[in-house]
N, C-alpha and C positions, 0 to 999 in steps of 0.2 A: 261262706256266703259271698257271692258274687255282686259286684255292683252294677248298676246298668247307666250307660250313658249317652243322651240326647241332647241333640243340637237343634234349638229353634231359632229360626229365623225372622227375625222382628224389623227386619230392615223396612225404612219407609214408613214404618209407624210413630207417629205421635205423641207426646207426652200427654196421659198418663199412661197409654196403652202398653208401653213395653214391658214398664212396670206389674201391670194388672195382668198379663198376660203371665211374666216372669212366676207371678204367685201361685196362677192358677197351674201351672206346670209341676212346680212342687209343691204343690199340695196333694199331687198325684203320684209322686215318689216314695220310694222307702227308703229310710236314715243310710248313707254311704252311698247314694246313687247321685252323679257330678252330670249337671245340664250344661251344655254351655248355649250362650247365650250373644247370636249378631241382634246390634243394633247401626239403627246409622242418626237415631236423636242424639243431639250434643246433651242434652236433658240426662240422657240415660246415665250417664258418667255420675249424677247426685242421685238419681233416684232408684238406681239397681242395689249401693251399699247402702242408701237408706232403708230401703225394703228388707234389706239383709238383716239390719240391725232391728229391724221388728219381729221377723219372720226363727233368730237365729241360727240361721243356714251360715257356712262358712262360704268365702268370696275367696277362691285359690288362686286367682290370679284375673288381672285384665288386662287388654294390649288393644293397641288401634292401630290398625292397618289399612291405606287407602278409603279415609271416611268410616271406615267400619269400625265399633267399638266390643269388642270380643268379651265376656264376663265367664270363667268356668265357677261354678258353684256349686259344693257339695251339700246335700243333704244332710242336717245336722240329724 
């Protein structure tokens, strides 16, 4: 089974849009498929691991580079 991986781009959007967007992305996924996820809301940094911990998707890693806030997250 192969995984598939998408990168969306949320930069310039607003709290709670990154979030709401992040959801509706995987809810479109199947279990082992890793989105990552540009933001550039300082918001985004509580509200992508919170979403996580409802959603339970795993959060593999995040990093910020130049304003930008990077989230890769697999599908649980």
């Amino acid at each position: 089974m192969s995984s598939t991986k998408k990168t969306i781009n949320l930069r310039g959007l607003k709290c709670p849009l990154p979030a709401l967007r992040t959801r509706k992305v995987l809810k479109g996924l199947s279990p082992g498929d890793v989105v990552v996820v540009e933001c550039t809301d300082p918001l985004s940094a509580i509200d992508i691991p919170h979403l996580l911990s409802e959603t339970g998707d795993t959060l593999e890693g995040s990093e910020q580079a130049d304003g930008v806030l990077i989230f890769r997250i697999r599908k649980a």
